[in-house]
C-alpha positions as CSV (number, residue, x, y, z in Angstrom):
1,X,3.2,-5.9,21.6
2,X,2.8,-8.2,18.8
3,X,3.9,-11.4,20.8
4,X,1.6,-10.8,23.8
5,X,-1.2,-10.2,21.1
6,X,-0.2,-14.1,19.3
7,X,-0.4,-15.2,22.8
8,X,-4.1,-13.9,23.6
9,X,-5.0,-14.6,20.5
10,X,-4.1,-18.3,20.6
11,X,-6.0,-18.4,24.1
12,X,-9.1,-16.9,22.8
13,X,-9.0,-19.4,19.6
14,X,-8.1,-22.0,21.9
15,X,-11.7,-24.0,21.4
16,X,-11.4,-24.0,17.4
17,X,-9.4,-26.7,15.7
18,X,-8.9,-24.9,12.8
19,X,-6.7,-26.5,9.8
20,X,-6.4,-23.6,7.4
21,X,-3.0,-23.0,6.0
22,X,-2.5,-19.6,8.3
23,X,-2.0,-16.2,6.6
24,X,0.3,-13.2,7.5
25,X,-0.1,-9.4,7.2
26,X,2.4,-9.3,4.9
27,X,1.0,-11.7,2.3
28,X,-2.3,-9.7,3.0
29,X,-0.4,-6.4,1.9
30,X,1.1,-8.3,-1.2
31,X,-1.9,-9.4,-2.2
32,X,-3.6,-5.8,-2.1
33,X,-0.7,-4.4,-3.6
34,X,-0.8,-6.7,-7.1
35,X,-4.5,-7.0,-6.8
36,X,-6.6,-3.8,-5.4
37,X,-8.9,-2.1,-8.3
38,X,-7.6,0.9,-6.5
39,X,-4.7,1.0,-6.1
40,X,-4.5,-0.4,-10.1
41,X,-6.6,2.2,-11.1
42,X,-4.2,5.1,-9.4
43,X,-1.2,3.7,-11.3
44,X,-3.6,4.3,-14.9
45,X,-4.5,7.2,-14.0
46,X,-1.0,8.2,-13.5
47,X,-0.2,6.5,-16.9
48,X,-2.7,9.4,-18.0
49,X,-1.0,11.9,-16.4
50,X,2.7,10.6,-17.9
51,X,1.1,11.5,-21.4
52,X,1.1,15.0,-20.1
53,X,4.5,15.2,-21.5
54,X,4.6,14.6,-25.0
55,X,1.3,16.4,-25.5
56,X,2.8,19.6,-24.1
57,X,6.3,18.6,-26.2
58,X,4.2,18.5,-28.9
59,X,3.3,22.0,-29.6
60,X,7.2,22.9,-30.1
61,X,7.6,20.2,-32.2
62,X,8.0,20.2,-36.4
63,X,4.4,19.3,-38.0
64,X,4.2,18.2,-41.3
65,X,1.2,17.7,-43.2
66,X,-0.1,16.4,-47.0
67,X,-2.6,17.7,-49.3
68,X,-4.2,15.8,-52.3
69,X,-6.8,16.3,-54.6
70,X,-8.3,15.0,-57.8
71,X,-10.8,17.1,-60.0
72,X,-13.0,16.6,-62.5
73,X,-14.3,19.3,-64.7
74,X,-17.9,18.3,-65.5
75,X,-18.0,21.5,-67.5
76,X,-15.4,23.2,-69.3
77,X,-15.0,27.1,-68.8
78,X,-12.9,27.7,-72.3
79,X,-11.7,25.6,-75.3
80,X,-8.2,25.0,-73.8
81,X,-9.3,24.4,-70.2
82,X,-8.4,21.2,-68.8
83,X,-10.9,18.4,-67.9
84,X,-9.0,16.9,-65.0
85,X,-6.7,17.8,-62.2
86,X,-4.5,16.0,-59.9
87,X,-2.9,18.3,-57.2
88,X,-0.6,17.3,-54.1
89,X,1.7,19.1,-51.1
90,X,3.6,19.1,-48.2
91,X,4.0,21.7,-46.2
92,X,6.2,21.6,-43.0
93,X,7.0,24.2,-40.1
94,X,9.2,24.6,-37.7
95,X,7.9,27.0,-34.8
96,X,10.9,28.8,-33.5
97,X,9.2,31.1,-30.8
98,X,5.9,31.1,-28.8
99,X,6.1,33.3,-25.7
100,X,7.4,30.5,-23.4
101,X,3.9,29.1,-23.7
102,X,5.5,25.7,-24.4
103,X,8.1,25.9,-22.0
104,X,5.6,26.6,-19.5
105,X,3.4,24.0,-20.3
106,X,5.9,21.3,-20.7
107,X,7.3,22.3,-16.9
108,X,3.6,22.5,-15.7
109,X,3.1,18.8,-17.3
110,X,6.9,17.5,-15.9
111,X,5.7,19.1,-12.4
112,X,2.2,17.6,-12.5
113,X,3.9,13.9,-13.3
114,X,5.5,14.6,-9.9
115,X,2.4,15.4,-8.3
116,X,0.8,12.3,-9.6
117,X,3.7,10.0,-8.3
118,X,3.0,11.6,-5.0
119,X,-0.9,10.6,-4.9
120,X,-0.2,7.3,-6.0
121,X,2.1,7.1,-3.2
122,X,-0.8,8.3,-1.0
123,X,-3.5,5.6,-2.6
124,X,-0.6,3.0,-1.9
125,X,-0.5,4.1,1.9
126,X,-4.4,4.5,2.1
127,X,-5.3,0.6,0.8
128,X,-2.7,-0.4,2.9
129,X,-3.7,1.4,6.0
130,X,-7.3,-0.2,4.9
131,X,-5.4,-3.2,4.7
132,X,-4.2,-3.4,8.3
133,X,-7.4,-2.0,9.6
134,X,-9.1,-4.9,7.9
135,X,-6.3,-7.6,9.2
136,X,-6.9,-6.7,12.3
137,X,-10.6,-6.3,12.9
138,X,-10.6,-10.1,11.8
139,X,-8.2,-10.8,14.6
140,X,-9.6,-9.2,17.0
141,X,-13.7,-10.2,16.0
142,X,-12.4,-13.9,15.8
143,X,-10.5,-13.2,19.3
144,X,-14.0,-11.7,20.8
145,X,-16.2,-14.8,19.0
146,X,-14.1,-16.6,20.8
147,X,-13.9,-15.4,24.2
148,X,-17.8,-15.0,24.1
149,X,-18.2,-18.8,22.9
150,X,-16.0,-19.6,26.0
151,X,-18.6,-17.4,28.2
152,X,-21.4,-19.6,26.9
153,X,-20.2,-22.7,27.7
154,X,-19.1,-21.8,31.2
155,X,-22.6,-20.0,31.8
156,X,-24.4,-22.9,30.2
157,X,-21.9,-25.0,32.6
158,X,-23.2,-22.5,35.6
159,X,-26.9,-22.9,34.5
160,X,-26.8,-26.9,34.7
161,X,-25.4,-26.4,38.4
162,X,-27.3,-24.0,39.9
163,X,-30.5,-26.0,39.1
164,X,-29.1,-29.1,40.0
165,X,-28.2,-27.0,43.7
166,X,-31.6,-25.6,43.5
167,X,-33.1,-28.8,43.1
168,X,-31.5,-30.5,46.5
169,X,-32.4,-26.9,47.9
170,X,-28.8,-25.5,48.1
171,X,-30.1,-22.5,46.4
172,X,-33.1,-20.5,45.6
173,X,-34.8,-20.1,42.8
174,X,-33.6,-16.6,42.2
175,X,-30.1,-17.7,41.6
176,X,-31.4,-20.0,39.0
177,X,-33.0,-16.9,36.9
178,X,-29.8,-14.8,37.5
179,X,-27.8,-17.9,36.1
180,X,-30.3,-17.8,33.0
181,X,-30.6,-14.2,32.7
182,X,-26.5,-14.5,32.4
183,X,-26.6,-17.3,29.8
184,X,-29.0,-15.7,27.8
185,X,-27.4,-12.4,27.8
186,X,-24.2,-14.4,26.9
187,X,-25.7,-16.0,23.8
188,X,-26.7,-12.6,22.3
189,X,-23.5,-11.0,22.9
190,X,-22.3,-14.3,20.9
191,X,-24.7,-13.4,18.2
192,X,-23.6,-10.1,17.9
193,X,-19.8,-10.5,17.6
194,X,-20.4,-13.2,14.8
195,X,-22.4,-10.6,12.8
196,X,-19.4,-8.3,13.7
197,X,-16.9,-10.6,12.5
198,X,-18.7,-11.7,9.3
199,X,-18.8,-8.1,8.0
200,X,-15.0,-7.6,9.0
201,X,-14.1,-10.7,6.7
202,X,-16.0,-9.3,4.1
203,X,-14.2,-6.2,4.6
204,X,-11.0,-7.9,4.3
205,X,-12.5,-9.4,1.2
206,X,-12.9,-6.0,0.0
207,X,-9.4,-4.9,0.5
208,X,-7.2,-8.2,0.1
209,X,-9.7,-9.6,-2.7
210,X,-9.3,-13.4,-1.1
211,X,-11.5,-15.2,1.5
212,X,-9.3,-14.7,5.0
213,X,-7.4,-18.1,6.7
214,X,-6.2,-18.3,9.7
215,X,-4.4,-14.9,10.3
216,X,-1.1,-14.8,12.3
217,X,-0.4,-12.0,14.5
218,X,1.2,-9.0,13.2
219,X,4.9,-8.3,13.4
220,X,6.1,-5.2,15.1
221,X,5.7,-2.1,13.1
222,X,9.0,-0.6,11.6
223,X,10.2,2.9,12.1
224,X,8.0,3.9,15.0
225,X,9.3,8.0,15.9
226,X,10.2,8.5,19.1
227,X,8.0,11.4,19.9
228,X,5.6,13.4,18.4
229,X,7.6,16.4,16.6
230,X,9.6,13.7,15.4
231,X,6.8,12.0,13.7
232,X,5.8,15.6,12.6
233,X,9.1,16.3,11.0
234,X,9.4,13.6,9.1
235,X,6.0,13.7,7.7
236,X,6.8,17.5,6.4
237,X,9.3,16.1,4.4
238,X,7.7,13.0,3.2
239,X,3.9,12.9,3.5
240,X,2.7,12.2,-0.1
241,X,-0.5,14.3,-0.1
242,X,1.9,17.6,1.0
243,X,4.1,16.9,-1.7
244,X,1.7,16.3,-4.4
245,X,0.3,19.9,-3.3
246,X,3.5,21.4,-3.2
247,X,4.1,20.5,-6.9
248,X,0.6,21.5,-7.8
249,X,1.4,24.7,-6.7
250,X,4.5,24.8,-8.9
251,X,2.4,23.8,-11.7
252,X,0.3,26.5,-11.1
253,X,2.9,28.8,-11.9
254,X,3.9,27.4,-14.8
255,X,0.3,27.8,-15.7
256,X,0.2,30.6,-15.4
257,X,3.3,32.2,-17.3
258,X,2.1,30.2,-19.6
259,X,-1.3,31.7,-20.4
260,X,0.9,35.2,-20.4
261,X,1.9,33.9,-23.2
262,X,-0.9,35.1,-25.5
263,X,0.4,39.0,-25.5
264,X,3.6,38.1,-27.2
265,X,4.8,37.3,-31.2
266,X,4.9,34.0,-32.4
267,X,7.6,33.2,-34.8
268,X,8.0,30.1,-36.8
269,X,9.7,28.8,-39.9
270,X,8.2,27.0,-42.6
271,X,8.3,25.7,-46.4
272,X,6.2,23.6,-48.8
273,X,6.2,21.8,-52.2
274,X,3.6,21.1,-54.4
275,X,2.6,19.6,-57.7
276,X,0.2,20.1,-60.0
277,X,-0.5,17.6,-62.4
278,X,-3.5,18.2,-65.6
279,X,-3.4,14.7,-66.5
280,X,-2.8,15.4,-70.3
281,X,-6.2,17.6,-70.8
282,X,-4.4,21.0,-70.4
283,X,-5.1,22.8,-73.8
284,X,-8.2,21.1,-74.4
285,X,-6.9,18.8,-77.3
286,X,-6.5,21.9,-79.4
287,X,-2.9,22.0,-79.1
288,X,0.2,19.7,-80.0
289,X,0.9,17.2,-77.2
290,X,4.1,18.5,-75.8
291,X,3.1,21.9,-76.5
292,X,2.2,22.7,-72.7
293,X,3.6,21.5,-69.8
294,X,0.9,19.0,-68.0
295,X,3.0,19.1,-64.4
296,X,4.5,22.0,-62.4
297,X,6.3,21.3,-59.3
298,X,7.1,24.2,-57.0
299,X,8.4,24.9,-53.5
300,X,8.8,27.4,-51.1
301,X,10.2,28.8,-47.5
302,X,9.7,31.5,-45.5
303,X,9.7,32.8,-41.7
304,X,5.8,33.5,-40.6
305,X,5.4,35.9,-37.6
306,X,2.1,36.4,-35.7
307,X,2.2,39.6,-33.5
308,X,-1.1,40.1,-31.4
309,X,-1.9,43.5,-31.3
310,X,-5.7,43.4,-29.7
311,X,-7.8,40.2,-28.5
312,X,-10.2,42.0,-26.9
313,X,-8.7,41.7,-23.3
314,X,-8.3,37.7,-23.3
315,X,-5.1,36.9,-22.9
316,X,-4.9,39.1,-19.6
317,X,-8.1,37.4,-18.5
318,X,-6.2,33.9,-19.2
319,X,-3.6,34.9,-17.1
320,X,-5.5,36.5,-14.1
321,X,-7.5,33.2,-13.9
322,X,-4.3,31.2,-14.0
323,X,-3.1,33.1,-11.2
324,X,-6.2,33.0,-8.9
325,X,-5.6,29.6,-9.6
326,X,-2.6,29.7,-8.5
327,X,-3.7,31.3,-5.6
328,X,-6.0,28.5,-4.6
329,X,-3.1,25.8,-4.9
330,X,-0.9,27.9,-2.4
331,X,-3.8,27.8,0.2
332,X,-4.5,24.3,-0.6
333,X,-1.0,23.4,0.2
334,X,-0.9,25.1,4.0
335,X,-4.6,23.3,4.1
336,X,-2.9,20.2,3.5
337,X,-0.1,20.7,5.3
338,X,-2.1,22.0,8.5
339,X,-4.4,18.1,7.9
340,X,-1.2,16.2,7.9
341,X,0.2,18.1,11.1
342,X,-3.2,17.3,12.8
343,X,-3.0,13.7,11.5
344,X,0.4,13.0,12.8
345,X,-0.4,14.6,16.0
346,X,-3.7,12.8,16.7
347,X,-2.2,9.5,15.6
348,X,0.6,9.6,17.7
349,X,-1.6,10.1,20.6
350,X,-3.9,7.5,19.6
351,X,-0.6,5.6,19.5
352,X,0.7,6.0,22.7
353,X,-2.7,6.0,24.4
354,X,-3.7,2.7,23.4
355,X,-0.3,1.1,24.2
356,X,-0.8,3.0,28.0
357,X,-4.3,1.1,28.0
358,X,-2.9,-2.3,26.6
359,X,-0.8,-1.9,30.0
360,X,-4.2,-1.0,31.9
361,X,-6.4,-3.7,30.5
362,X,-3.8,-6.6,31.1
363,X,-3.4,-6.0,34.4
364,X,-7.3,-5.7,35.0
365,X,-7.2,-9.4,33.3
366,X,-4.6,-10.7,35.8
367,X,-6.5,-9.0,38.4
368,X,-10.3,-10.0,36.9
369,X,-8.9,-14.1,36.6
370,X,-7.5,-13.8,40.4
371,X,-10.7,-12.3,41.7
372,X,-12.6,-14.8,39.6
373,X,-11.0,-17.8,41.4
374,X,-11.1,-16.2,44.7
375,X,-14.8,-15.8,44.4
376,X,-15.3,-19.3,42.9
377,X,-13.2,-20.6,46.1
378,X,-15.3,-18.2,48.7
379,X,-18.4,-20.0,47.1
380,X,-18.0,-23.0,48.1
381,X,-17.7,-22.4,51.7
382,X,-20.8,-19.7,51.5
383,X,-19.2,-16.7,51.4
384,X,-20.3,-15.8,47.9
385,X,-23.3,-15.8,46.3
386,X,-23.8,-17.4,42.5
387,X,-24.6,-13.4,41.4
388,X,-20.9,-12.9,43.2
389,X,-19.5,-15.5,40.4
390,X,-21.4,-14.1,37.5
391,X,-20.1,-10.9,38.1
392,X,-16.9,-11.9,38.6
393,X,-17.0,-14.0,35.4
394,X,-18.4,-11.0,33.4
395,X,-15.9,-8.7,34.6
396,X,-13.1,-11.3,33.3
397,X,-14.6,-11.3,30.3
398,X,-15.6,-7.2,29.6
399,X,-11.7,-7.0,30.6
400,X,-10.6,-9.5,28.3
401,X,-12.7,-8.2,25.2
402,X,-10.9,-4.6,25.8
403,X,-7.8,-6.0,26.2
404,X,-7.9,-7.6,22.7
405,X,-9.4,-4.2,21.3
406,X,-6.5,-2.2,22.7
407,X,-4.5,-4.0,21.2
408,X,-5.9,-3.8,17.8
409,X,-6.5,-0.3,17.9
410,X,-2.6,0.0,19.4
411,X,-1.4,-1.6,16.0
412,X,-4.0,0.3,13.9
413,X,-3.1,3.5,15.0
414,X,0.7,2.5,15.0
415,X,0.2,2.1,11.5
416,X,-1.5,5.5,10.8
417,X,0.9,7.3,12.1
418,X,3.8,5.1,9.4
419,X,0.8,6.8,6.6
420,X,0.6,10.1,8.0
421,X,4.8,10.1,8.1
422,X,5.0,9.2,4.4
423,X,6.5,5.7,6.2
424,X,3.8,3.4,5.1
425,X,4.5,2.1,1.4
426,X,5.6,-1.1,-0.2
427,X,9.2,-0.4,0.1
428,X,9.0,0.9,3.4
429,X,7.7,-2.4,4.3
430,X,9.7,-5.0,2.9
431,X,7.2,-6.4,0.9
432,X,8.5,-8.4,-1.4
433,X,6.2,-10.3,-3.8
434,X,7.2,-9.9,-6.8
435,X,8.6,-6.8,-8.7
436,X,7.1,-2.9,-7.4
437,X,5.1,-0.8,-9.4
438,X,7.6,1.4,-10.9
439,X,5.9,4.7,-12.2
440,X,9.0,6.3,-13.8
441,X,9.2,3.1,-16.2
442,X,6.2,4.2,-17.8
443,X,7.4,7.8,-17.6
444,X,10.5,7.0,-19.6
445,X,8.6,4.5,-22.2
446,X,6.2,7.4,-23.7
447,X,8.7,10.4,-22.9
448,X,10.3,10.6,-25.9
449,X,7.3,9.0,-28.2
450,X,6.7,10.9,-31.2
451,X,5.3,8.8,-33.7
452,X,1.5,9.3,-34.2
453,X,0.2,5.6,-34.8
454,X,2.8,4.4,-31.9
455,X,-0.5,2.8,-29.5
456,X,-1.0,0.8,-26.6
457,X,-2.7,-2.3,-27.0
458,X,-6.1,-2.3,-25.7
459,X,-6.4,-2.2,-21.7
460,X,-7.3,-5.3,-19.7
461,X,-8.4,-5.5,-15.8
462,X,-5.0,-6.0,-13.8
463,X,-7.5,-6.9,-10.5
464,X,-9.4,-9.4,-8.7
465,X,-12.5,-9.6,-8.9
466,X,-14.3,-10.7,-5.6
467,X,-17.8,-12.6,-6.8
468,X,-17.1,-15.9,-6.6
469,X,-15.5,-15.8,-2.8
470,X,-18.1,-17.4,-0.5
471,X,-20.4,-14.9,1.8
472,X,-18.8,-14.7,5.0
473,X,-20.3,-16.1,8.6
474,X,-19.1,-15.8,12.1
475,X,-18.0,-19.2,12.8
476,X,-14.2,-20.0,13.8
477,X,-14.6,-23.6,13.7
478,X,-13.1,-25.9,10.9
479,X,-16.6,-25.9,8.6
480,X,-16.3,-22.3,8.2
């Protein structure tokens, strides 16, 4: 399919001597993949959701903290009270039992990074579905510009002769309007595809964040099923929007044990130290120094259990709201599920009815070009009128412009159908430009964090910006 649509393509483009260094689609998918605010954005907001973790982890965890104080006694209560007073602690505890409401929650935050891997798997497949879409419209708009530019000149061409006829009375001066009606109608339809293919460049733009060259013709899509239940079976194992609900629904769960939680004891072991220090003022200066001890250190350890006995009926409320939530997830998932079945379905058909009509529209070309030249030969002994030729030369060119959009819409939906399977990512592709986007690598760096000043440096823009790319026309000759 592919190297039928180079070959049109090539023809269509024929009249522009364009120099520009030519891009591919995969270069285009690179490009989107390192540089689309997007898809960057996705892979943050899954940094966010990594962080999950450790702030779940940290509820189980030891806490110590540190008290100090200094006082001043600006008036004294009795002779041998002291005027100042330095005092310090630590106290550290160890909880030993919470109900499985940390359990729960670290599950529900482990099960939630797995969601989040599976939406940035579906943003990944979306920009580059947008990607492709916005690849192709340029080839195809430049492909129409061009096949309508080639109208022009032959109607203009038509014009010129069909008033140099009328003018040694060969014909009438209705076949000269027809001719300009034509050549008008021609130069509109011109007009319009440039607007067309100016907004699809800045659509590519948008998506690729660099100005579009000269882009090559696709290669052939990888992994195409080879039938619709296929298609359908694979994308029930690996569409990324069905498994991110799937694990949302196990979260869900987890939630909700965990807000169950809140009926049962809490057990936790702890111990603490402290100093007191009277700076030399205990006694008042009324006694010997040495007489009383100006420091006392002491420490201390214990097991602290909290056993709820009433809460006024909140923790059952928590847990009934976790599990209508949970509720909700589990229909989510089948809705999700049911949108991905009718995706695959619909873009399979889309699919295989576009390649039928590539079939369709080619062979109304051939046949369109033939009847062309027969009619063009018929003229010239009088058996066709000039009307006979413009119709013949519009119905070349209405079957050449449909050709060229089956075909886009042949690849696009092609492609659709790789994003609805779970098919359509950066390693399904082969793209290889430069190391991927692991997500597990930042998983792994802040899983185990547990220092509390241990930061990440300020955040910076990973992508393009698009502002200083030049506003886009409809021209496909070299001062584009």
């Amino acid at each position: 399919m592919s190297l039928r649509f180079a070959l049109l393509v090539s023809s269509c483009l024929a009249l522009s001597s364009t120099t520009v260094l030519a891009d591919d689609l995969r270069e285009a998918l690179i490009n989107a993949y390192n540089t689309n605010p997007s898809l960057q954005a996705a892979r943050a907001n899954q940094r966010a959701v990594d962080e999950g973790v450790p702030i779940a982890r940290a509820a189980g965890l030891p806490s110590l903290s540190g008290t100090a104080s200094y006082t001043e006694q600006l008036q004294k209560s009795s002779a041998s009270g002291q005027d100042r007073l330095f005092t310090a602690g630590a106290n550290l505890s160890v909880p030993v039992y919470s109900g499985g409401a940390v359990k729960n929650a670290l599950r529900s935050a482990e099960t939630r990074v797995k969601a989040g891997r599976a939406d940035l798997r579906g943003t990944e497949s979306g920009i580059f579905s947008g990607v492709v879409a916005a690849y192709l419209d340029v080839i195809k708009d430049e492909a129409i510009v061009g096949l309508r530019r080639k109208s022009v000149a032959v109607l203009e061409v038509n014009l010129q002769s069909t008033r140099d006829r009328y003018e040694i009375g060969d014909l009438t001066r209705t076949d000269v309007a027809q001719s300009q009606s034509r050549y008008a109608t021609a130069r509109s339809a011109l007009r319009s595809a440039e607007a067309t293919l100016s907004a699809s460049r800045e659509r590519y733009i948008q998506f690729v964040g660099k100005e579009p060259g000269a882009l090559q013709a696709p290669p052939p899509l990888p992994g195409m099923p080879a039938g619709a239940n296929d298609a359908e079976d694979v994308a029930l194992e690996n569409n990324p929007d069905l498994l991110a609900a799937r694990e949302r629904t196990k979260a869900a769960g987890f939630d909700a044990n965990a807000a169950g939680a809140g009926r049962l004891p809490r057990i936790s072991v702890f111990t603490s130290i402290d100093h007191t220090d009277f700076l030399n003022t205990l006694g008042g200066g009324l006694v010997p120094p040495g007489t009383l001890d100006q420091r006392l250190t002491s420490a201390s350890a214990g097991v602290r259990a909290t056993i709820p006995i009433f809460s006024g009926g909140l923790p059952a409320a928590q847990q009934r709201q976790a599990r209508a939530r949970e509720s909700a997830t589990m229909e989510q998932e089948i809705a999700v599920e049911r949108d991905v079945i009718a995706s695959v379905r619909s873009a399979y058909s889309q699919w295989q009815a576009a390649n039928q009509v590539i079939e369709s529209n080619q062979t109304a070309v051939d046949a369109a070009a033939l009847s062309l030249e027969g009619v063009r030969a018929e003229n010239t002994v009088g058996n066709r009128t000039i009307l006979d030729i413009l119709n013949a030369e519009q119905e070349l060119l209405n079957a050449q412009v449909s050709l060229v959009t089956a075909q886009r819409n042949a690849y696009v939906a092609g492609f659709n159908l790789l994003s609805a399977m779970g098919k359509a990512e950066a390693r399904d592709l082969g793209l290889e430009g430069g190391a991927f986007y692991d997500p597990e690598t930042n998983y792994r760096r802040v899983h185990g964090k547990l220092l509390d000043w241990d930061l990440d440096p300020a955040p910076k823009a990973q992508s393009t910006r698009t502002v200083d790319t030049k506003v886009q026309n409809g021209s496909i000759s070299t001062d584009k």
